[in-house]
PDBQT receptor file of N, H, CA, C and O in Angstrom, charges set to zero:
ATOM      1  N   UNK A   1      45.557 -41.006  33.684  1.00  0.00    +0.000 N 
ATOM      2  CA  UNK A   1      45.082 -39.689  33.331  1.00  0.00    +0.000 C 
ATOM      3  C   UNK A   1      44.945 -38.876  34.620  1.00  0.00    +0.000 C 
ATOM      4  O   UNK A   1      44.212 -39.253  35.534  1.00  0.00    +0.000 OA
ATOM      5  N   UNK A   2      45.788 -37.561  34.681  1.00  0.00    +0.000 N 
ATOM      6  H   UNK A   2      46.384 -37.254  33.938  1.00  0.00    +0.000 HD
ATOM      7  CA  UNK A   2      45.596 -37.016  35.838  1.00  0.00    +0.000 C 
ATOM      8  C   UNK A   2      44.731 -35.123  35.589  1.00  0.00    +0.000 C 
ATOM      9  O   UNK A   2      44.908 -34.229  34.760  1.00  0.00    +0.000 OA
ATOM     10  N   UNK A   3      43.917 -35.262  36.671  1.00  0.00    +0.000 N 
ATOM     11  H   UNK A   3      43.773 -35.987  37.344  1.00  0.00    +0.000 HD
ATOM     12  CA  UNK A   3      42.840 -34.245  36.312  1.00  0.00    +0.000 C 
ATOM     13  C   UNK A   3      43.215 -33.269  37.305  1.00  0.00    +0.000 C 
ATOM     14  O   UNK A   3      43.182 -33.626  38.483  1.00  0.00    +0.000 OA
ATOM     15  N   UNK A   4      43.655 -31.791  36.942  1.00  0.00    +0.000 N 
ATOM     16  H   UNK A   4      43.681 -31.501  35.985  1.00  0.00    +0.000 HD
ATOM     17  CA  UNK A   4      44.095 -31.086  37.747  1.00  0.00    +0.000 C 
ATOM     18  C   UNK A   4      43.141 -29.745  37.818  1.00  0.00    +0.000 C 
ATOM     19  O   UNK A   4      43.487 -28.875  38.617  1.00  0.00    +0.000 OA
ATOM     20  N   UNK A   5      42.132 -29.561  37.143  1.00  0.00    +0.000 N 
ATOM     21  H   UNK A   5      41.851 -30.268  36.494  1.00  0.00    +0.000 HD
ATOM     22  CA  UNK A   5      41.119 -28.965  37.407  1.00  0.00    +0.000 C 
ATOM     23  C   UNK A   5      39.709 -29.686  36.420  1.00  0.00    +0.000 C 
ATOM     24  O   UNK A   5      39.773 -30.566  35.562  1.00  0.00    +0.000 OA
ATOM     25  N   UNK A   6      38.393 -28.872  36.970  1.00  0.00    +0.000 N 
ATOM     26  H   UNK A   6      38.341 -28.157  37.668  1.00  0.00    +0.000 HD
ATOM     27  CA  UNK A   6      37.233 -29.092  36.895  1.00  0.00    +0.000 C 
ATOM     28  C   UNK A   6      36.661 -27.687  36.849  1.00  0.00    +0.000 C 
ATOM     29  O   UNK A   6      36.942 -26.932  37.780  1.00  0.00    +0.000 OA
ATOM     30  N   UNK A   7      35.649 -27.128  35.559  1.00  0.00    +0.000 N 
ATOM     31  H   UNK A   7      35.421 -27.742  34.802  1.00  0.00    +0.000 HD
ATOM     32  CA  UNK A   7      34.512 -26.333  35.977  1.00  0.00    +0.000 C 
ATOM     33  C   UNK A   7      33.509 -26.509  35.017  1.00  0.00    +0.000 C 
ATOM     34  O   UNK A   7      33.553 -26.901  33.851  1.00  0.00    +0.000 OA
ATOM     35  N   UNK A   8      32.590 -26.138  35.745  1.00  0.00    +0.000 N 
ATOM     36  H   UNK A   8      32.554 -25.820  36.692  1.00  0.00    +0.000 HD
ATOM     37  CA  UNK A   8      31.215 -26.182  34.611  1.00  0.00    +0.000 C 
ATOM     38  C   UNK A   8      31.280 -24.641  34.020  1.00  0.00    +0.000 C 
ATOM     39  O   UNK A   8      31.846 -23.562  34.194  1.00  0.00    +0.000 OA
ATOM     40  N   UNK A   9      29.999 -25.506  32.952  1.00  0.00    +0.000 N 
ATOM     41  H   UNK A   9      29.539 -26.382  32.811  1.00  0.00    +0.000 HD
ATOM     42  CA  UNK A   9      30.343 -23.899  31.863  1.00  0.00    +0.000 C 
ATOM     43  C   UNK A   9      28.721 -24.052  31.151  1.00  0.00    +0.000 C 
ATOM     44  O   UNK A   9      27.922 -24.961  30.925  1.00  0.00    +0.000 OA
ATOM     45  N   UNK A  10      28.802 -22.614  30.972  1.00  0.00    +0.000 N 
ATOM     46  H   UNK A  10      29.451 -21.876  31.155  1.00  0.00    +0.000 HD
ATOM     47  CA  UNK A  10      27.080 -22.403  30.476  1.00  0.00    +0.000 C 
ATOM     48  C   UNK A  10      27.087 -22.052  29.362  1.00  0.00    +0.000 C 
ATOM     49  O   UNK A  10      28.001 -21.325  28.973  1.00  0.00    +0.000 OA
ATOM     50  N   UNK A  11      25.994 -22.491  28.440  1.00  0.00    +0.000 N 
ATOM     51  H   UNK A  11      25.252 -23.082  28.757  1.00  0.00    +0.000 HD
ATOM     52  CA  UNK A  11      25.578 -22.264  27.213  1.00  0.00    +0.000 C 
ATOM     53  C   UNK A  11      25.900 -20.576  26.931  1.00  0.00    +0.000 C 
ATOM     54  O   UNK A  11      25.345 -19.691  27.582  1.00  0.00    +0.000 OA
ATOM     55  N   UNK A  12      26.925 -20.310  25.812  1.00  0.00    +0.000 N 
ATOM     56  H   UNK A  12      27.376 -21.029  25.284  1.00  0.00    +0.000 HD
ATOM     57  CA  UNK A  12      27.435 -19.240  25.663  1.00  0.00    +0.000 C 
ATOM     58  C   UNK A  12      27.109 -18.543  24.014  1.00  0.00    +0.000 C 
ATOM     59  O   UNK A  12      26.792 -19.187  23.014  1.00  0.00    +0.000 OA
ATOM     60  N   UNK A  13      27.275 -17.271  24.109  1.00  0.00    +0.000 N 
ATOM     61  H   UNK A  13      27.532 -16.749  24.921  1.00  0.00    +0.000 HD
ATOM     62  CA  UNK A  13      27.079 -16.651  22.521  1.00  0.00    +0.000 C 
ATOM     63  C   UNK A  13      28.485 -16.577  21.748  1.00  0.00    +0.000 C 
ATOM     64  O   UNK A  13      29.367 -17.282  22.238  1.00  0.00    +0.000 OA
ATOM     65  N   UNK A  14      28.726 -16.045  20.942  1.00  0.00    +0.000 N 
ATOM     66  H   UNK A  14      28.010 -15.472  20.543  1.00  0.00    +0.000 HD
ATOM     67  CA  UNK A  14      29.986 -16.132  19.968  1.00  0.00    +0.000 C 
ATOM     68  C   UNK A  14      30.820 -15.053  20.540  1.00  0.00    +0.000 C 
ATOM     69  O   UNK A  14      31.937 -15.013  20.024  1.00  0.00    +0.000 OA
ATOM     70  N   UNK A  15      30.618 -14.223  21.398  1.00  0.00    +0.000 N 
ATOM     71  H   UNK A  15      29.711 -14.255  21.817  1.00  0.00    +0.000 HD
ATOM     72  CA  UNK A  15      31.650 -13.267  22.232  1.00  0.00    +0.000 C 
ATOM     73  C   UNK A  15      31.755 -13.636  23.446  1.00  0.00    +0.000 C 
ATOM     74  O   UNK A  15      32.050 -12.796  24.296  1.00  0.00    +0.000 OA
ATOM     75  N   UNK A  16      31.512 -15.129  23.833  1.00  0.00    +0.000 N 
ATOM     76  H   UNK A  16      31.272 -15.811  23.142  1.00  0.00    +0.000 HD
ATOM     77  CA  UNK A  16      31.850 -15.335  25.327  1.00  0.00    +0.000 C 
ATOM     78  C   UNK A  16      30.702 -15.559  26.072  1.00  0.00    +0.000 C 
ATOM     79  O   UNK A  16      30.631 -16.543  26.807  1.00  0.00    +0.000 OA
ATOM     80  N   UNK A  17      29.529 -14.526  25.938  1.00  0.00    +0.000 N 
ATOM     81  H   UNK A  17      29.588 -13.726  25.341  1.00  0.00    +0.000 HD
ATOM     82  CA  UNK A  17      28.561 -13.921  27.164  1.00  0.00    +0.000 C 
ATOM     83  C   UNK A  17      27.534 -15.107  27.027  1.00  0.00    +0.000 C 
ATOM     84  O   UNK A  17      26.980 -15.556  26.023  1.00  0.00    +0.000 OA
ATOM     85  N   UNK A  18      27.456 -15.464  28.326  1.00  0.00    +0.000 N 
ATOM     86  H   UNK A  18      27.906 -15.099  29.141  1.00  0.00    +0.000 HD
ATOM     87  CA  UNK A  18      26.190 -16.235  28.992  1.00  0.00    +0.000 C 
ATOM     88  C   UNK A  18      25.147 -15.921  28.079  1.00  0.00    +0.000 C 
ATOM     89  O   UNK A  18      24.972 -14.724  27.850  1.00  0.00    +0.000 OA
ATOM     90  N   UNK A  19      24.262 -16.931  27.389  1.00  0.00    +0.000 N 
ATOM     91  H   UNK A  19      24.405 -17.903  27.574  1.00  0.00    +0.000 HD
ATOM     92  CA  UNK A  19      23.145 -16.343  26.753  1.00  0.00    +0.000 C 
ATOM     93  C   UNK A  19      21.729 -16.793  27.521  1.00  0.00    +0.000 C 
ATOM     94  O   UNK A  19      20.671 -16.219  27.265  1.00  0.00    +0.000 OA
ATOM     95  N   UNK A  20      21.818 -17.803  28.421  1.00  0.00    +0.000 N 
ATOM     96  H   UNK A  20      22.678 -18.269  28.629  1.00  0.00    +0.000 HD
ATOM     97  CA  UNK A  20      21.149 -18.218  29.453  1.00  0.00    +0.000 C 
ATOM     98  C   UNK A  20      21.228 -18.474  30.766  1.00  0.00    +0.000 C 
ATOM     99  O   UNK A  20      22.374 -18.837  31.032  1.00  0.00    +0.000 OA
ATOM    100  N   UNK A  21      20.271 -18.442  32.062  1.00  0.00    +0.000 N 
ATOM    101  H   UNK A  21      19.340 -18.147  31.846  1.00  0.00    +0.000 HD
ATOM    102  CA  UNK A  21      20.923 -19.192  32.743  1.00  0.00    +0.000 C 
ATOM    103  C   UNK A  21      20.425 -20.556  33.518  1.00  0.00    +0.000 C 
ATOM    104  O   UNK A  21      20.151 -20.817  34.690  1.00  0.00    +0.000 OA
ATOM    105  N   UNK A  22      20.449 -21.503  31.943  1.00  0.00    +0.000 N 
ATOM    106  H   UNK A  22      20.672 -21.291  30.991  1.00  0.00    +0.000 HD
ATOM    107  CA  UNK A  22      19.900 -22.434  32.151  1.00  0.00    +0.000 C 
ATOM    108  C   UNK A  22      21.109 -23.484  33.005  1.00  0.00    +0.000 C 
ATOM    109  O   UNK A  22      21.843 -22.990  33.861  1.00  0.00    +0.000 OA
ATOM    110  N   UNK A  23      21.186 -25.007  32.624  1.00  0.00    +0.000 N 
ATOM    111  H   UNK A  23      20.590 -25.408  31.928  1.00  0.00    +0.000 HD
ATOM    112  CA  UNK A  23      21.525 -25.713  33.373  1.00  0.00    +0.000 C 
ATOM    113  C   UNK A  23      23.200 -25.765  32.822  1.00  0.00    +0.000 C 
ATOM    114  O   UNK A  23      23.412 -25.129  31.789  1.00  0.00    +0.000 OA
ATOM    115  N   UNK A  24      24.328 -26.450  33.425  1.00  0.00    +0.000 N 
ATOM    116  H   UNK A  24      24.155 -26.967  34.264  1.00  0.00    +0.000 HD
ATOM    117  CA  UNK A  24      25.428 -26.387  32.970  1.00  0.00    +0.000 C 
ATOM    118  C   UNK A  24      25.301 -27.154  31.093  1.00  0.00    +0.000 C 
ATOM    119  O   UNK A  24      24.570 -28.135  30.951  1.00  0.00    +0.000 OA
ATOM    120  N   UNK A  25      25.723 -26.836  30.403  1.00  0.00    +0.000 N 
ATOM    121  H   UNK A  25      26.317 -26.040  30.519  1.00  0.00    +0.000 HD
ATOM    122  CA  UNK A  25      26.223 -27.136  29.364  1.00  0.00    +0.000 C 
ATOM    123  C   UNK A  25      27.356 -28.554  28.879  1.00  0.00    +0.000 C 
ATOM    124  O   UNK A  25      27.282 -29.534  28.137  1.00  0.00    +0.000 OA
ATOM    125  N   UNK A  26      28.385 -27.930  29.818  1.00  0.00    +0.000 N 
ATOM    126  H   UNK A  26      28.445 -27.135  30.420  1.00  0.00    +0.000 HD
ATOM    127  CA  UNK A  26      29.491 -29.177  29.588  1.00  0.00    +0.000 C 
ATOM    128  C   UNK A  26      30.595 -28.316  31.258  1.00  0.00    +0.000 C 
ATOM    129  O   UNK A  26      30.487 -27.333  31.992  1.00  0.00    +0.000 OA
ATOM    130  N   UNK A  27      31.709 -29.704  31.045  1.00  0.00    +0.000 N 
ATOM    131  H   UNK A  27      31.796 -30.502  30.449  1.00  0.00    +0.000 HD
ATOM    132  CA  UNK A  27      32.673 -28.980  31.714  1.00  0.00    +0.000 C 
ATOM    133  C   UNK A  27      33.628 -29.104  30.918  1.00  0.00    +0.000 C 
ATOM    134  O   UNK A  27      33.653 -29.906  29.984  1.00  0.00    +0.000 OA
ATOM    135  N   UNK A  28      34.695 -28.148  31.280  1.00  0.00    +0.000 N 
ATOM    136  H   UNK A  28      34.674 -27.496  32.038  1.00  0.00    +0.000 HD
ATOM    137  CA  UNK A  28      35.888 -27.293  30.838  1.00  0.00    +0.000 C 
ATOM    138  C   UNK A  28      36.688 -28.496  32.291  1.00  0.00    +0.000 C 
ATOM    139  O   UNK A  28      36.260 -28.644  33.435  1.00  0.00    +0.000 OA
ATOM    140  N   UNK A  29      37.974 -29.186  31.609  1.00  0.00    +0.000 N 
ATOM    141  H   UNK A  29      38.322 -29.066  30.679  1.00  0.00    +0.000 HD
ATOM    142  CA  UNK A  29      38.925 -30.167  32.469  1.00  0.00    +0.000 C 
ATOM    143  C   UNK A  29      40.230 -29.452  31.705  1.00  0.00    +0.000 C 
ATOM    144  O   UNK A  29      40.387 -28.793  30.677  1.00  0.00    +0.000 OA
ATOM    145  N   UNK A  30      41.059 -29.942  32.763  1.00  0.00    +0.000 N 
ATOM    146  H   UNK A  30      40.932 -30.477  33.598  1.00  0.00    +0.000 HD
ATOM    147  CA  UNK A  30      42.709 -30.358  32.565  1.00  0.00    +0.000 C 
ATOM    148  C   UNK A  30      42.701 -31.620  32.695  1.00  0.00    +0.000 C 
ATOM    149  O   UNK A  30      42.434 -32.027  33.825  1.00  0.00    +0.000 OA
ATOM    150  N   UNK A  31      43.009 -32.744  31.516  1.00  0.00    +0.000 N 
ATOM    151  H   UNK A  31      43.226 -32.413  30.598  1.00  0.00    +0.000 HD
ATOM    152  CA  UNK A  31      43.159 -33.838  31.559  1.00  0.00    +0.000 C 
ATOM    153  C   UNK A  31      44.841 -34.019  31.126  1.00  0.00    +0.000 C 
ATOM    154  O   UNK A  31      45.284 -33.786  30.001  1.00  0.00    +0.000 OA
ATOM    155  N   UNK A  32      45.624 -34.481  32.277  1.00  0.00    +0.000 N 
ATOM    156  H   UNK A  32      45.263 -34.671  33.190  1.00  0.00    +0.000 HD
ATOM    157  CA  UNK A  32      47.507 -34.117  31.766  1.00  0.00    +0.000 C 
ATOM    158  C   UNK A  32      47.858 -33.157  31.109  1.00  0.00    +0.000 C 
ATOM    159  O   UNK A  32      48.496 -33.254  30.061  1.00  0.00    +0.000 OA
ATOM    160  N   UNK A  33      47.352 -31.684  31.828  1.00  0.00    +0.000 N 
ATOM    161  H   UNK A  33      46.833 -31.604  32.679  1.00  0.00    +0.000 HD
ATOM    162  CA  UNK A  33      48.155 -30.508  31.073  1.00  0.00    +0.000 C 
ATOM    163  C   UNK A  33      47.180 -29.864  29.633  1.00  0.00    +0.000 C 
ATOM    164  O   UNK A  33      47.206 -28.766  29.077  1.00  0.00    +0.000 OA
ATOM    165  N   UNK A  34      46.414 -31.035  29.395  1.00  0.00    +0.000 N 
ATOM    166  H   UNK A  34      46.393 -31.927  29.847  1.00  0.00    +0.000 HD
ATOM    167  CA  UNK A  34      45.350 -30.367  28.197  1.00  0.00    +0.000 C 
ATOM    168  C   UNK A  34      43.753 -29.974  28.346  1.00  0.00    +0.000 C 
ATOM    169  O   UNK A  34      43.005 -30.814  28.847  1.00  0.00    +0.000 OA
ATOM    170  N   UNK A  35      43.292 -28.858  27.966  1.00  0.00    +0.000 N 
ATOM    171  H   UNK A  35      43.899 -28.176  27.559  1.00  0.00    +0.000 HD
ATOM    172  CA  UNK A  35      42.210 -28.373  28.017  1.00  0.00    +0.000 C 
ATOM    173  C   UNK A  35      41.227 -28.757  27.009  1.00  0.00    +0.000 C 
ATOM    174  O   UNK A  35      41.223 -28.321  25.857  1.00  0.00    +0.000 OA
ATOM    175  N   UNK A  36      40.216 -29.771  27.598  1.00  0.00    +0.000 N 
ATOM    176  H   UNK A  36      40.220 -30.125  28.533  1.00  0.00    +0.000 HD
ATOM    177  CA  UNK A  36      39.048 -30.347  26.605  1.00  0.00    +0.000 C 
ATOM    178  C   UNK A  36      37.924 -30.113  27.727  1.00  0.00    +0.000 C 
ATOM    179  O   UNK A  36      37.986 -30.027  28.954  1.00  0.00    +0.000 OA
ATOM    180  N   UNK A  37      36.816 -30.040  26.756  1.00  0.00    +0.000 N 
ATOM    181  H   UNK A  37      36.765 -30.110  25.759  1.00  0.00    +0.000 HD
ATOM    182  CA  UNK A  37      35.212 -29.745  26.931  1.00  0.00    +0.000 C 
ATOM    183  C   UNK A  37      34.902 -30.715  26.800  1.00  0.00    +0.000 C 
ATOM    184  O   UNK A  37      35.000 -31.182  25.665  1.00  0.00    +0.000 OA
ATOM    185  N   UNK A  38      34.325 -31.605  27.957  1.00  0.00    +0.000 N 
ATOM    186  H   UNK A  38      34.245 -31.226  28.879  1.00  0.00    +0.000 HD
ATOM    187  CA  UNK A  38      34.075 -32.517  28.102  1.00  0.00    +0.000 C 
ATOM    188  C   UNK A  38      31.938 -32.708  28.311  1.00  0.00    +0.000 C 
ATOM    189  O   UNK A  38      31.428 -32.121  29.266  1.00  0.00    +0.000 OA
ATOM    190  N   UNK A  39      31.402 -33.186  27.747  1.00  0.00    +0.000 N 
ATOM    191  H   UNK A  39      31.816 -33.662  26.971  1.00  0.00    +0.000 HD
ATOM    192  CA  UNK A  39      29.772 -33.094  27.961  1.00  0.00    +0.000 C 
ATOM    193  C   UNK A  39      29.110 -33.433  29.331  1.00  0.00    +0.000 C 
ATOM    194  O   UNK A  39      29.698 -33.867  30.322  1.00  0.00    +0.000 OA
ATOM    195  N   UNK A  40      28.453 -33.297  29.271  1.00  0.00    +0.000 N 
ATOM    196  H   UNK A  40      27.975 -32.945  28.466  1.00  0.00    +0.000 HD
ATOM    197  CA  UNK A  40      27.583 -33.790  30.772  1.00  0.00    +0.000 C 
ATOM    198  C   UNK A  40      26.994 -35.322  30.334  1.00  0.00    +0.000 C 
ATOM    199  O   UNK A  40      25.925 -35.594  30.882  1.00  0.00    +0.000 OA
ATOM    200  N   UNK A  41      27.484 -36.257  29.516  1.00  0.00    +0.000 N 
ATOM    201  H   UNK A  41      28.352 -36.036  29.071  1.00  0.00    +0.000 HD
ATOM    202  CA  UNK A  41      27.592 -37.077  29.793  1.00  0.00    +0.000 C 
ATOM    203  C   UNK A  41      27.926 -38.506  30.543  1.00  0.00    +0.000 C 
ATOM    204  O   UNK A  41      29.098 -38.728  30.846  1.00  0.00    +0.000 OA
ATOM    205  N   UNK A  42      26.574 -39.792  30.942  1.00  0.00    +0.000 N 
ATOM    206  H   UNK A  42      25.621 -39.611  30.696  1.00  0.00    +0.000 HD
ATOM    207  CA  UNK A  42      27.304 -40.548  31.908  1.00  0.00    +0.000 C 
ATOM    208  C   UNK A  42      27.978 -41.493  30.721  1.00  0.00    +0.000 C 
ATOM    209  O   UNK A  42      28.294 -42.427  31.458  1.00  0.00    +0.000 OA
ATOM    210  N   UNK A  43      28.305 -41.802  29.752  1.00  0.00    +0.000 N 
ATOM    211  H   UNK A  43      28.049 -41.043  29.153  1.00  0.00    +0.000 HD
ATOM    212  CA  UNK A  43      28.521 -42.190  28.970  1.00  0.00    +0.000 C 
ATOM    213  C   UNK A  43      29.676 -42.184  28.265  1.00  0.00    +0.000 C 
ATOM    214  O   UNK A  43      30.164 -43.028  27.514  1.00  0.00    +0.000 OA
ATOM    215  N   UNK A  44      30.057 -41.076  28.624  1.00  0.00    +0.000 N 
ATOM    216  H   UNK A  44      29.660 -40.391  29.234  1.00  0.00    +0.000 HD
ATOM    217  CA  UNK A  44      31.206 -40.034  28.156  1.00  0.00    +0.000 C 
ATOM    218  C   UNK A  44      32.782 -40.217  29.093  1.00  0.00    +0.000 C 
ATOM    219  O   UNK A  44      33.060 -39.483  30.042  1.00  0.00    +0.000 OA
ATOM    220  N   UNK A  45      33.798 -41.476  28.530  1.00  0.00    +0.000 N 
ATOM    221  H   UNK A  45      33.572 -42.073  27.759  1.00  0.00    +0.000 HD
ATOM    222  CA  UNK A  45      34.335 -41.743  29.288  1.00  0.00    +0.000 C 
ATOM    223  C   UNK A  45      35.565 -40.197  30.152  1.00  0.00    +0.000 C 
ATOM    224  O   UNK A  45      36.349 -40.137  31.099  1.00  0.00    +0.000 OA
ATOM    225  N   UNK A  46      35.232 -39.586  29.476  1.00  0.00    +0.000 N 
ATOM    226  H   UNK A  46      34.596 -39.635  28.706  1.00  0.00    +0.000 HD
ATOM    227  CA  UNK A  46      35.530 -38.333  29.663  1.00  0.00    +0.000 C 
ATOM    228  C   UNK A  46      35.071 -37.834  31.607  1.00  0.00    +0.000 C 
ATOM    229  O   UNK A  46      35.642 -37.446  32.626  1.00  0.00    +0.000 OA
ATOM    230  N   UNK A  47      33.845 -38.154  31.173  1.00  0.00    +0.000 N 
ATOM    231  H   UNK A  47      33.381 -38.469  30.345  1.00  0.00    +0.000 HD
ATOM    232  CA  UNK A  47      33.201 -37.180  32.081  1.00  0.00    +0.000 C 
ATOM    233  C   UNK A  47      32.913 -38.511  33.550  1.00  0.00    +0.000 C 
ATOM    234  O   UNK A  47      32.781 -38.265  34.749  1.00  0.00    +0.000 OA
ATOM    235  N   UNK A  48      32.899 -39.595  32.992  1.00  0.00    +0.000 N 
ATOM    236  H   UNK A  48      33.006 -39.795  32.018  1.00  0.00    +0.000 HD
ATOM    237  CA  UNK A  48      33.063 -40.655  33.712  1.00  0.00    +0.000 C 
ATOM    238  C   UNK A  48      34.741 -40.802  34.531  1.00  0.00    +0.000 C 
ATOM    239  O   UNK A  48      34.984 -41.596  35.440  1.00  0.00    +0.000 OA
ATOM    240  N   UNK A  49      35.521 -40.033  34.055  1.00  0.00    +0.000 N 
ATOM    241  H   UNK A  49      35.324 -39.388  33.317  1.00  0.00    +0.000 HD
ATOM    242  CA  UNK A  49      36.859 -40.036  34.467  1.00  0.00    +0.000 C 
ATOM    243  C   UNK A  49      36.628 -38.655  35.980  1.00  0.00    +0.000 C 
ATOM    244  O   UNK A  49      37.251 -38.456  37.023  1.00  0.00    +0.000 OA
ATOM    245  N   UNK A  50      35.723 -38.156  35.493  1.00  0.00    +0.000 N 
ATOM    246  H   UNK A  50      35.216 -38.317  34.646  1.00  0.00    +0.000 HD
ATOM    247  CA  UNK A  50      35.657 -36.688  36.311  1.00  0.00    +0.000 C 
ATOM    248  C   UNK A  50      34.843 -37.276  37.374  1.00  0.00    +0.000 C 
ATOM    249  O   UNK A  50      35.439 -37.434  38.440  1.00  0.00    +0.000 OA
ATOM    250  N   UNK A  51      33.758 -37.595  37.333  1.00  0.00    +0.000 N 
ATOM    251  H   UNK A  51      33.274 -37.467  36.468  1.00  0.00    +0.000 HD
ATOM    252  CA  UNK A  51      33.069 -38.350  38.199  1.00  0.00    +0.000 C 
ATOM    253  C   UNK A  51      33.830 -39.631  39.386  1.00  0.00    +0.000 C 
ATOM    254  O   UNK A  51      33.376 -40.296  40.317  1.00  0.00    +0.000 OA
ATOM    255  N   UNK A  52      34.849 -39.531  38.895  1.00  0.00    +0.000 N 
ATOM    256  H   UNK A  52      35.218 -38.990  38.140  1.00  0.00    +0.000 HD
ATOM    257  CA  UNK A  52      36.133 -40.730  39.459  1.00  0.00    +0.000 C 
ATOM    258  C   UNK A  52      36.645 -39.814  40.418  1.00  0.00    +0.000 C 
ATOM    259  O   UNK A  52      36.581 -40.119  41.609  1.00  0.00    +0.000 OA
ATOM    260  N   UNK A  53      37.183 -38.652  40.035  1.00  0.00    +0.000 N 
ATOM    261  H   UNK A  53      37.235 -38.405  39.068  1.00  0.00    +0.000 HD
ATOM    262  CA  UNK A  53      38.100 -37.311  40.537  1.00  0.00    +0.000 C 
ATOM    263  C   UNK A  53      37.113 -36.913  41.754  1.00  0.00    +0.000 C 
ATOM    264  O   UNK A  53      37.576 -36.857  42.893  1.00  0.00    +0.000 OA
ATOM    265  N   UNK A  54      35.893 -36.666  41.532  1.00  0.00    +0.000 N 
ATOM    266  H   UNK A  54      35.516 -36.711  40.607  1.00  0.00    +0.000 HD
ATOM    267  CA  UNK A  54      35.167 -35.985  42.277  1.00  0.00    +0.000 C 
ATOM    268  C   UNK A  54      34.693 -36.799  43.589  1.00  0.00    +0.000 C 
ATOM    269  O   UNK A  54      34.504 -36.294  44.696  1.00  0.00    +0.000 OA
ATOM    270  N   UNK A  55      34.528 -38.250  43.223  1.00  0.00    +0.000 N 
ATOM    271  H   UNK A  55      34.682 -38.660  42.324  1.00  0.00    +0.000 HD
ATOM    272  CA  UNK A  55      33.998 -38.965  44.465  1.00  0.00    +0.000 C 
ATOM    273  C   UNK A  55      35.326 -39.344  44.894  1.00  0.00    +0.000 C 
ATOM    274  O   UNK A  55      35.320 -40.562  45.071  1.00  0.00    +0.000 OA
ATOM    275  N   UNK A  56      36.485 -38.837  45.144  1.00  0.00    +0.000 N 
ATOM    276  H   UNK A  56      36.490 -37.848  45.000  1.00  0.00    +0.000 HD
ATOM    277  CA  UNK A  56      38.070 -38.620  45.719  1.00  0.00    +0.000 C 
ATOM    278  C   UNK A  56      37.717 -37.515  46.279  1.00  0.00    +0.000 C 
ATOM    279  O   UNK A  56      38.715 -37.144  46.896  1.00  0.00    +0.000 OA
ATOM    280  N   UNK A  57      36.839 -36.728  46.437  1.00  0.00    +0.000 N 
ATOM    281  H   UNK A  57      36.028 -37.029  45.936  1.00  0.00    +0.000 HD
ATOM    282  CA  UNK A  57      37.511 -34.912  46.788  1.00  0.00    +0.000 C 
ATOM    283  C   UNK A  57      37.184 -34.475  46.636  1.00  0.00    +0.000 C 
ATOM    284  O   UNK A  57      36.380 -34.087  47.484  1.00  0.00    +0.000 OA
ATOM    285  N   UNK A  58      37.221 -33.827  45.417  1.00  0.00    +0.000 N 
ATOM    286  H   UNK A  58      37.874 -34.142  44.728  1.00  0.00    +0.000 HD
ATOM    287  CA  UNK A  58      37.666 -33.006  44.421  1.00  0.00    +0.000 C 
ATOM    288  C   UNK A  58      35.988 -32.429  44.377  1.00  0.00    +0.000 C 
ATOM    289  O   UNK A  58      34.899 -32.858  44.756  1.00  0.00    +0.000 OA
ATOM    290  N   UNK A  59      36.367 -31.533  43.865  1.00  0.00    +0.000 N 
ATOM    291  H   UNK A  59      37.252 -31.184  43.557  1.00  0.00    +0.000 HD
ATOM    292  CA  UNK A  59      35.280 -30.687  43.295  1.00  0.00    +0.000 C 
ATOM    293  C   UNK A  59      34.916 -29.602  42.031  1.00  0.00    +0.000 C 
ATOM    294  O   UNK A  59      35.823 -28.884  41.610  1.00  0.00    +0.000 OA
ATOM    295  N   UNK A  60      34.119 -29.550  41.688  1.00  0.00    +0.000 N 
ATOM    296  H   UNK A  60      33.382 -30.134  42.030  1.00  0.00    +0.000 HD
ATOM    297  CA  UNK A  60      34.452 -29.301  39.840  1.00  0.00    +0.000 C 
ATOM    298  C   UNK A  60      33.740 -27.424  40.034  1.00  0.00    +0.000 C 
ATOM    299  O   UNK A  60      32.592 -27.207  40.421  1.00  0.00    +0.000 OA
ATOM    300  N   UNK A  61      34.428 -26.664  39.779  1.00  0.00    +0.000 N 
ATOM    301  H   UNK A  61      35.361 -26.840  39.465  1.00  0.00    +0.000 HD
ATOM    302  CA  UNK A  61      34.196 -25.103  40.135  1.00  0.00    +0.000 C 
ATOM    303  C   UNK A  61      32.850 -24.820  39.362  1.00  0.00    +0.000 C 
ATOM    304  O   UNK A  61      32.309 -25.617  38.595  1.00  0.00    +0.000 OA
ATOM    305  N   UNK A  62      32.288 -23.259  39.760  1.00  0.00    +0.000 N 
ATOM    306  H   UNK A  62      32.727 -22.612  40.383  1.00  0.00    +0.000 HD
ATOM    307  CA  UNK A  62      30.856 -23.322  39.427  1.00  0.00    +0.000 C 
ATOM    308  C   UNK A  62      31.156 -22.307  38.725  1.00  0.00    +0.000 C 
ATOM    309  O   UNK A  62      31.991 -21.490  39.114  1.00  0.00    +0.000 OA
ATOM    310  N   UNK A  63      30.356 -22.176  37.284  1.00  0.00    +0.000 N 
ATOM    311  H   UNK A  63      29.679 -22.840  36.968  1.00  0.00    +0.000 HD
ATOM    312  CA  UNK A  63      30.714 -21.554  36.444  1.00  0.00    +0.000 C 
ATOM    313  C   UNK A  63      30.343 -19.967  36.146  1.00  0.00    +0.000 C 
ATOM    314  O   UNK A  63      29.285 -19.433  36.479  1.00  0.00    +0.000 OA
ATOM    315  N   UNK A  64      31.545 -19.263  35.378  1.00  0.00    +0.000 N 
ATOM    316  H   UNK A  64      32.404 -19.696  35.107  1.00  0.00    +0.000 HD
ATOM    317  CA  UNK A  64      31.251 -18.347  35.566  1.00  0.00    +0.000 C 
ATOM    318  C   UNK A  64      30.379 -17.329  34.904  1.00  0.00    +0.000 C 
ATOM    319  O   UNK A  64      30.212 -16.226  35.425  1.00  0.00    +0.000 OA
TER     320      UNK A  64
């Protein structure tokens, strides 16, 4: 599985807009070309794959 981006993303309303600005929500990945929302789970082999990416390098963008 190759991960070609990373960002966090904040709890949002039904038109997009930030409705808080509490803690990240989930992240937004490219896992091979596909875009999934992955949780802030350690559990989450998902996010356990990102956590792989990141202690390589990498760094997961701060949301907007």
């Amino acid at each position: 599985m190759i991960i070609t981006s990373a960002k966090y993303d904040k709890p949002r309303d039904d038109n997009g807009n930030i409705i808080s600005k509490e803690d990240n929500c989930n992240i937004i990945a490219v896992f091979d070309g596909i875009t999934k929302c992955v949780p802030i789970d350690p559990d989450d082999r998902f996010y356990k794959s990102i956590m792989d990416w990141v202690a390589k390098g990498n760094t997961i963008a701060k949301a907007d």
